[in-house]
Residue frames as qw, qx, qy, qz and C-alpha x, y, z in Angstrom:
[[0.276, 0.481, 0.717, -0.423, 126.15, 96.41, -144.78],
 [0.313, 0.745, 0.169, -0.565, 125.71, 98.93, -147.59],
 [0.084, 0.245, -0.835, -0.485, 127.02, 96.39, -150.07],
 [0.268, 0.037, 0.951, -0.151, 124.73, 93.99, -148.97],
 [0.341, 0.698, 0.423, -0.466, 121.61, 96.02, -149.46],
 [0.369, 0.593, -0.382, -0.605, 122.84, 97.46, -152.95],
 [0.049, 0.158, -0.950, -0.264, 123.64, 93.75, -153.94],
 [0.143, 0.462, 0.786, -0.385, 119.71, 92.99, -152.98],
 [0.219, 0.711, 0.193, -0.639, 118.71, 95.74, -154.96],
 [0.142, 0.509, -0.616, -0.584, 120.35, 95.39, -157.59],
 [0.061, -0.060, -0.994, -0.061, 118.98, 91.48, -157.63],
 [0.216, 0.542, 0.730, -0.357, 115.42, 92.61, -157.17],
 [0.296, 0.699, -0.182, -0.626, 115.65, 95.33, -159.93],
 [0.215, 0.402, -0.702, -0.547, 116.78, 92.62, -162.31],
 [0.243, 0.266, 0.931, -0.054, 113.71, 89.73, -161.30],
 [0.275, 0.737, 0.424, -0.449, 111.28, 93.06, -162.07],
 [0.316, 0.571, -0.344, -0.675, 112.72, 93.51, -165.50],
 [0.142, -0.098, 0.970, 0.171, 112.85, 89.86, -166.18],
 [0.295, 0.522, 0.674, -0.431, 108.79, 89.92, -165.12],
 [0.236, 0.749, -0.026, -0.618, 108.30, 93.13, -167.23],
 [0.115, 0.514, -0.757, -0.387, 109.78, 90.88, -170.27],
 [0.115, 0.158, 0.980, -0.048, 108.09, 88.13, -169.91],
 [0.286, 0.637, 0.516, -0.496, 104.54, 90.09, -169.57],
 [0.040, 0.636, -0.302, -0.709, 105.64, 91.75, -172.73],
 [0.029, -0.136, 0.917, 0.374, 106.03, 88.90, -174.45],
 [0.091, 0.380, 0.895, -0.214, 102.92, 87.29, -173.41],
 [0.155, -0.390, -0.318, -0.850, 100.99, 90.62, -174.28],
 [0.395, -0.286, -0.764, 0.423, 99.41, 90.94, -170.75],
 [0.046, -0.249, -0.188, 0.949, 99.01, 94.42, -170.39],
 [0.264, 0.014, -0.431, -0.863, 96.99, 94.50, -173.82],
 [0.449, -0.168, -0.863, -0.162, 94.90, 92.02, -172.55],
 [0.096, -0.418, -0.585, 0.688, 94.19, 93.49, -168.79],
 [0.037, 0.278, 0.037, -0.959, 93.28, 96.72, -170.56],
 [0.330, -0.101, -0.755, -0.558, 90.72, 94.43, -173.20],
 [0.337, -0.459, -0.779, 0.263, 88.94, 93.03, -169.99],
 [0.122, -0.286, -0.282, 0.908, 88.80, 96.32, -168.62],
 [0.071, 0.130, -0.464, -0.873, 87.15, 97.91, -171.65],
 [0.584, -0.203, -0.656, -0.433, 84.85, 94.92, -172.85],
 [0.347, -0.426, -0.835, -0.039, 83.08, 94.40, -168.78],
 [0.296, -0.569, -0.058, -0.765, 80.41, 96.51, -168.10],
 [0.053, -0.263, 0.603, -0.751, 79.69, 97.25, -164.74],
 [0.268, -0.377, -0.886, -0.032, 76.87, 95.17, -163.14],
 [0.129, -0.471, 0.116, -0.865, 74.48, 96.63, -161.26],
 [0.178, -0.156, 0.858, -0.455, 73.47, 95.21, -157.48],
 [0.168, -0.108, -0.911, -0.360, 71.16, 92.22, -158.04],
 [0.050, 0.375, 0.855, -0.355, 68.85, 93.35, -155.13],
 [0.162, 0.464, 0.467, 0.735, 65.91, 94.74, -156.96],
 [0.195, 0.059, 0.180, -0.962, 64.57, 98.59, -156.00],
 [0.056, 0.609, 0.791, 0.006, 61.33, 99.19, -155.02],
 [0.163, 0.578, 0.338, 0.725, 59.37, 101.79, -156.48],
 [0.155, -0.035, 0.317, -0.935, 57.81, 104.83, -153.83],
 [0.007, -0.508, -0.855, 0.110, 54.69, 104.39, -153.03],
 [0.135, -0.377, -0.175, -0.899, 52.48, 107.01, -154.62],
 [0.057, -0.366, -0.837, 0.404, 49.55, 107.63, -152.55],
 [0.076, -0.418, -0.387, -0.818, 46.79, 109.16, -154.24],
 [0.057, -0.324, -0.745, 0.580, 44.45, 111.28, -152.31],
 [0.035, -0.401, -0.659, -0.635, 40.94, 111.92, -152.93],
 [0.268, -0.072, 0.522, -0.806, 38.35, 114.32, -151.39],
 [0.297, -0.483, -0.804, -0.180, 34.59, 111.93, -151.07],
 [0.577, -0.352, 0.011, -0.737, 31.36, 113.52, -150.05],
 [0.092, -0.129, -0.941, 0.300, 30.01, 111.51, -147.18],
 [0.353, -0.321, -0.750, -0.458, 26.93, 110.32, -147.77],
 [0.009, -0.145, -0.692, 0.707, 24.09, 111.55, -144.99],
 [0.123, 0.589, 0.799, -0.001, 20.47, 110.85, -144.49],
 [0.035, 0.525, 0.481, 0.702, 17.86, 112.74, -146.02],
 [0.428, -0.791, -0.434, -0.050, 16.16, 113.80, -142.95],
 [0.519, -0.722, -0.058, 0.454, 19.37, 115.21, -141.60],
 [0.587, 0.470, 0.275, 0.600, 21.22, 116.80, -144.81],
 [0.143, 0.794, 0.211, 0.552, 19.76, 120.39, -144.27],
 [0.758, -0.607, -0.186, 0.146, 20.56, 120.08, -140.58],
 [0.048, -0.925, 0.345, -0.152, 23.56, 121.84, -139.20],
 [0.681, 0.098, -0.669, 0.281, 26.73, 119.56, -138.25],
 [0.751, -0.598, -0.261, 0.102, 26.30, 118.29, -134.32],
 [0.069, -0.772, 0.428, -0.465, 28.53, 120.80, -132.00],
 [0.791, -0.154, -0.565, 0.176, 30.41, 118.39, -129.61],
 [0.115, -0.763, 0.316, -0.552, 31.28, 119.95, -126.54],
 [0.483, 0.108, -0.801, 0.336, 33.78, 118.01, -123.58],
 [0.589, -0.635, -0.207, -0.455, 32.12, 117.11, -120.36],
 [0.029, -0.349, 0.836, -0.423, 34.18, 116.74, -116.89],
 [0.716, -0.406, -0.338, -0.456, 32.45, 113.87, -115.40],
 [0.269, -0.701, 0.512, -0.418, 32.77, 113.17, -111.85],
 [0.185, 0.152, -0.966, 0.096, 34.08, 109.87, -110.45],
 [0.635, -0.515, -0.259, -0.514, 31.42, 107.90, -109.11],
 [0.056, 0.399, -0.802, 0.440, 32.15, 106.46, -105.65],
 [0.680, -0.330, -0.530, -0.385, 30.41, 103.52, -104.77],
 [0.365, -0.639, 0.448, -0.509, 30.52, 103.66, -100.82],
 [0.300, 0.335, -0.881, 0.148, 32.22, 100.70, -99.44],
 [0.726, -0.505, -0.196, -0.423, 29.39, 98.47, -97.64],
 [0.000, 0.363, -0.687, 0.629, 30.35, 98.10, -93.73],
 [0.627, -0.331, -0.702, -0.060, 28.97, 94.56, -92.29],
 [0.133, -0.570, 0.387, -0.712, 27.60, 95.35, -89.44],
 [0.093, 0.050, -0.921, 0.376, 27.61, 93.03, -85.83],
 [0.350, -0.363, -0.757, -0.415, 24.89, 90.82, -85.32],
 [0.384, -0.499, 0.141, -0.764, 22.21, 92.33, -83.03],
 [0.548, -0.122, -0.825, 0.069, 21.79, 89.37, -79.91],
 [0.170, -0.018, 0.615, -0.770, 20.28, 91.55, -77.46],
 [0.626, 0.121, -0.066, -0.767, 16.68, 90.29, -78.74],
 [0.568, 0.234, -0.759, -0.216, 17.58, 86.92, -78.97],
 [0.745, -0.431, 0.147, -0.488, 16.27, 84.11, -76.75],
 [0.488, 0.488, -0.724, -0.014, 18.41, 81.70, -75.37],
 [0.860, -0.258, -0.286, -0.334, 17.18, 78.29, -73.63],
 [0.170, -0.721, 0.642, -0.198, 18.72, 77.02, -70.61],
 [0.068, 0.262, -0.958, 0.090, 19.85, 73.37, -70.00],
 [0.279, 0.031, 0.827, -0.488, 16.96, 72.83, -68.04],
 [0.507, 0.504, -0.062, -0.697, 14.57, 74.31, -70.61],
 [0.625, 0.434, -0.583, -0.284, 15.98, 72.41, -73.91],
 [0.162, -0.096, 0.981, -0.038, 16.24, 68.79, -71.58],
 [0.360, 0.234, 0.858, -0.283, 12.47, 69.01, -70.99],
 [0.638, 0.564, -0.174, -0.495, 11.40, 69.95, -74.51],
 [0.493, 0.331, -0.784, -0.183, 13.29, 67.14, -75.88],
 [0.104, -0.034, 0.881, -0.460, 11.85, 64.67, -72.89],
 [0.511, 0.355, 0.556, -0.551, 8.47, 65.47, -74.22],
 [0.511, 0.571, -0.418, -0.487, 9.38, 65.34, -77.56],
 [0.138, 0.325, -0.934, 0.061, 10.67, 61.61, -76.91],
 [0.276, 0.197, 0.818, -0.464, 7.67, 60.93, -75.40],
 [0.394, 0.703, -0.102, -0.583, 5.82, 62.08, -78.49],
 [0.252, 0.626, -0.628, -0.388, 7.89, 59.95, -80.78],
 [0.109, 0.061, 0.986, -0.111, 6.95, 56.80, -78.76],
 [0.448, 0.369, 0.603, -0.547, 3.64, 57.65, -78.77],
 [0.472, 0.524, -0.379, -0.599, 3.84, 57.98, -82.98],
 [0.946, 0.061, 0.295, -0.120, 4.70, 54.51, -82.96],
 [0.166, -0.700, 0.511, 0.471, 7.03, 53.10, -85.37],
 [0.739, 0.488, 0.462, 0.056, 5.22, 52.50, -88.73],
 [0.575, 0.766, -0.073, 0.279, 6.98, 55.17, -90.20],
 [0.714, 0.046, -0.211, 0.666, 10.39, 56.97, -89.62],
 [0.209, -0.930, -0.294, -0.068, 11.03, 59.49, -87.12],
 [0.659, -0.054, -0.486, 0.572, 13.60, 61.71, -85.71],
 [0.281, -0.883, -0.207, 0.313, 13.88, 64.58, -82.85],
 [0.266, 0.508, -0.131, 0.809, 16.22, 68.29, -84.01],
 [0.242, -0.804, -0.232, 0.491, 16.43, 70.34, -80.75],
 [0.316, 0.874, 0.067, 0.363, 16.80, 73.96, -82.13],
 [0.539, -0.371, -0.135, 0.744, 20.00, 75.98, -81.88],
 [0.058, -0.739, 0.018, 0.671, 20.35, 79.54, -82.81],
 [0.022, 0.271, -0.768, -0.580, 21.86, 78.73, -86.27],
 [0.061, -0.138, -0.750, -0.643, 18.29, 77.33, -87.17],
 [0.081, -0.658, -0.709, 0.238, 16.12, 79.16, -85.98],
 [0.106, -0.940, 0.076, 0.316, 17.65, 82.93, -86.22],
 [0.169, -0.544, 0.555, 0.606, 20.80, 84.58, -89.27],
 [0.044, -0.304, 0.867, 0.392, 21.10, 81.76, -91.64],
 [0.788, 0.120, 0.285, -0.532, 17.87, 79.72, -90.74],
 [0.513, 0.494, -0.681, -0.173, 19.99, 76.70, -91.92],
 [0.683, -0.501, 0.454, -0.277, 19.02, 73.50, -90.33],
 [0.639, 0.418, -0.643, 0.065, 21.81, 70.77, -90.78],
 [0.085, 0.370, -0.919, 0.110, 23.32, 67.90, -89.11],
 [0.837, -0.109, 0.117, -0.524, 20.26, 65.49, -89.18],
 [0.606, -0.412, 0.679, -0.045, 20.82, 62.34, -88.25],
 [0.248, 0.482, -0.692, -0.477, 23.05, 60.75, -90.95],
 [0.299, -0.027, 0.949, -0.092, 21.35, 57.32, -90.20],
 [0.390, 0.567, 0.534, -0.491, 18.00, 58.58, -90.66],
 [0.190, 0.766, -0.280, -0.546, 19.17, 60.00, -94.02],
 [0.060, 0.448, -0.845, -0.285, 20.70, 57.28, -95.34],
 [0.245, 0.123, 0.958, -0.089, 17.99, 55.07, -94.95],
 [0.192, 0.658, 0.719, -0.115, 15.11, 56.96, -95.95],
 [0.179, 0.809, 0.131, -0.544, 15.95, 60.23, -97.65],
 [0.681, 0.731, 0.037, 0.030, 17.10, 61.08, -101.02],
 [0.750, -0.303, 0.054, 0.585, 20.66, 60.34, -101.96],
 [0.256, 0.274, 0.219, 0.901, 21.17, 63.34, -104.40],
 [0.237, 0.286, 0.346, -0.862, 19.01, 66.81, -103.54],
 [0.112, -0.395, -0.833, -0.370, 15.82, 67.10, -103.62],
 [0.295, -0.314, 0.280, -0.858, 12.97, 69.18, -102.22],
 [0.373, 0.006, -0.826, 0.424, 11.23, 68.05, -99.47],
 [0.366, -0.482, -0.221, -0.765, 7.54, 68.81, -97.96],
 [0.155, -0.173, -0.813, 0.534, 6.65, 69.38, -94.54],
 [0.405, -0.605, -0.611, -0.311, 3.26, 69.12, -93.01],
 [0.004, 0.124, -0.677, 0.725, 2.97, 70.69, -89.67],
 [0.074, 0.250, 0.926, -0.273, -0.55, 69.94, -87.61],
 [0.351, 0.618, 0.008, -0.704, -2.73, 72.73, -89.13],
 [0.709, 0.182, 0.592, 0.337, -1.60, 70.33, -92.42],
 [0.233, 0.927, -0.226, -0.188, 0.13, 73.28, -94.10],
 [0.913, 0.362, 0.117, 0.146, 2.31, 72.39, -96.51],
 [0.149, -0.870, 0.327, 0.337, 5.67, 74.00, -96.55],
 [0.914, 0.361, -0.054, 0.175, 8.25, 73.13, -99.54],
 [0.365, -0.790, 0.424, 0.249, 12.45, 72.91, -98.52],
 [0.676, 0.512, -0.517, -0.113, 15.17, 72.16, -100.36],
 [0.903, -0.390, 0.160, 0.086, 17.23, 68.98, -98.67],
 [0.097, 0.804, -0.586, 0.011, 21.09, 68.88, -99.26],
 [0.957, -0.021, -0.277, 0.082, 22.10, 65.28, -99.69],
 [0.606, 0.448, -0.444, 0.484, 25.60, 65.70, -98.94],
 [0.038, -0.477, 0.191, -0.857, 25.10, 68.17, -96.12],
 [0.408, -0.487, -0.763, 0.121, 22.18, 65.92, -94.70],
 [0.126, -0.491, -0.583, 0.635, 19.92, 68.99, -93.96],
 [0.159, 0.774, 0.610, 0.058, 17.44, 71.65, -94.97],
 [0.401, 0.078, 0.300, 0.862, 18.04, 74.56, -96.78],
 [0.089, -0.116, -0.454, -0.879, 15.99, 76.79, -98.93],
 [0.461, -0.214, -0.535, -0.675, 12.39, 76.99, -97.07],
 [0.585, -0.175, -0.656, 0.444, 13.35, 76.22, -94.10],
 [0.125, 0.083, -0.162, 0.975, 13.34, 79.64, -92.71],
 [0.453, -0.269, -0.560, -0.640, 9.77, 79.98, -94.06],
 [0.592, -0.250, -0.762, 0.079, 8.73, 77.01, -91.71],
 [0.396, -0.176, -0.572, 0.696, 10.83, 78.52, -88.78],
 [0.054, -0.089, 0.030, -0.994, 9.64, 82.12, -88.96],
 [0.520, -0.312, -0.336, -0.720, 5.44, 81.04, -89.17],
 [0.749, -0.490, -0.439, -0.080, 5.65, 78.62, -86.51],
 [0.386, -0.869, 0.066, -0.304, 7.95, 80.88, -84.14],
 [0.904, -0.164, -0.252, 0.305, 10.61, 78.46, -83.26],
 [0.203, -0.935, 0.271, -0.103, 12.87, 79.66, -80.81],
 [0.191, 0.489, -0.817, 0.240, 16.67, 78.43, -79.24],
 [0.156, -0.146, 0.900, -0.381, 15.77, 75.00, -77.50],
 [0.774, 0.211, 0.080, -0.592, 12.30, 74.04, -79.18],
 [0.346, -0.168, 0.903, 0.192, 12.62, 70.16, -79.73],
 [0.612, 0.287, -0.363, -0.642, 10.67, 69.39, -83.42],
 [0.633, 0.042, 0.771, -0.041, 9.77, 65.64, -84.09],
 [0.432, 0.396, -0.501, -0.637, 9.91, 64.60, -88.11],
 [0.681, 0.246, 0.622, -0.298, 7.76, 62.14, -88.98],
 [0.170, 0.342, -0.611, -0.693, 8.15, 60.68, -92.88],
 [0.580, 0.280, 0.608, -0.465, 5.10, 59.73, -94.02],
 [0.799, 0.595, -0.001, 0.085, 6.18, 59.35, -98.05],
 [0.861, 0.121, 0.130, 0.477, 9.25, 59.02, -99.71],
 [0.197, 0.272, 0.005, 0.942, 9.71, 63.25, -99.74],
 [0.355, -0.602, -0.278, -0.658, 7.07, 64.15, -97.29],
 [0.299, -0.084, -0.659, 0.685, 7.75, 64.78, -93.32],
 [0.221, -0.766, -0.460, -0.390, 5.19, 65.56, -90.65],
 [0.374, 0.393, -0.352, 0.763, 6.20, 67.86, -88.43],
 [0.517, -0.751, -0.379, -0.160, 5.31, 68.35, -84.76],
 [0.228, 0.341, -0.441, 0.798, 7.18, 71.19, -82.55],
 [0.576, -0.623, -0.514, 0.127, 6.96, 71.08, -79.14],
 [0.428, 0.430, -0.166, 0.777, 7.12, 74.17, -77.49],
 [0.715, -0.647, -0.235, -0.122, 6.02, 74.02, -74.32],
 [0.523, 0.174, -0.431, 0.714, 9.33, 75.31, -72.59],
 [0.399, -0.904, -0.034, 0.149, 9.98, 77.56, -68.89],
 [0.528, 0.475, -0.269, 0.651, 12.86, 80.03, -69.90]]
């Protein structure tokens, strides 16, 4: 084994003088060391940025003439308390004042109202509203009028709407096409002529946006 290796050695000691002869020849060394010599060292292509100087300058601020001689304004912090806006608490509708019509009551208001309606005749267009709570009292919103009556003779988009009542006061509502029923001004109406729960009205159109109105209230609660 310890031929082998010396024979190996020996055979690698004589390829590295062979090399070392050859380079000689060639002049290799002188040449590495020429390169060396003659290239100067680059320097990294990415290019520096200078510091940023910041120059700093004191300026008079400019201040009105009126206040110049004036002392500078003392600020002084203020705790300020939260406001709390107190939470509003709906409160339950009062119905011990209300008046509510019985069966018998709201037939024969609407029996004389019918009798009324014949007696108008039937040059123009009429119909009968018994009153419920909801338009008469809260809201003061009277709706579901008869959708026939509407469709034939009221306005298809809103519009406002004047009622006459017998005194020939003039009241002005808004009408709700969609809704078929009376809005805005309605209330008005209700509230001056007193209408209660079971009062039977009669509407009478006598123009193309003009209704007379005749409420029968002639009831026994």
């Amino acid at each position: 084994m310890a031929a082998k290796v010396t024979a190996y050695e020996e055979s690698r000691r004589k390829r590295m003088e062979e090399n070392k002869k050859r380079m000689e020849a060639l002049n290799l060394h002188k040449l590495s060391r020429a390169l060396k010599i003659s290239t100067p060292t680059k320097s990294s292509p990415m290019k520096r940025s200078k510091p940023r100087v910041v120059e700093k300058q004191v300026v008079v601020v400019r201040r009105s003439n009126r206040i110049a001689n004036k002392p500078a304004p003392f600020f002084k912090e203020a705790v300020i308390d939260r406001v709390v806006i107190p939470r509003r608490i709906s409160k339950a509708a009062d119905l011990s004042n209300l008046v509510f019509a019985t069966d018998e009551a709201r037939a024969k208001a609407m029996e004389k109202a019918e009798k009324l309606q014949s007696d108008l005749g039937s040059d123009y267009p009429t119909f009968i509203k018994s009153m419920l709570q909801s338009h008469v009292t809260g809201g003061f919103w009277l709706g579901c009028l008869p959708l026939d009556f509407c469709r034939r003779n009221l306005p298809r988009r809103g519009d406002f709407i004047t009622l006459i009542d017998e005194d020939g006061d003039e009241y002005r509502v808004t009408y709700l096409a969609r809704q078929n029923g009376l809005s805005g001004g309605w209330k008005g109406f209700a509230v001056a002529h007193g209408l209660l729960d079971g009062d039977a009205v009669v509407f009478q159109l006598i123009k193309p946006t003009t209704c007379k109105v005749v409420v029968n209230m002639n009831q026994c609660y």
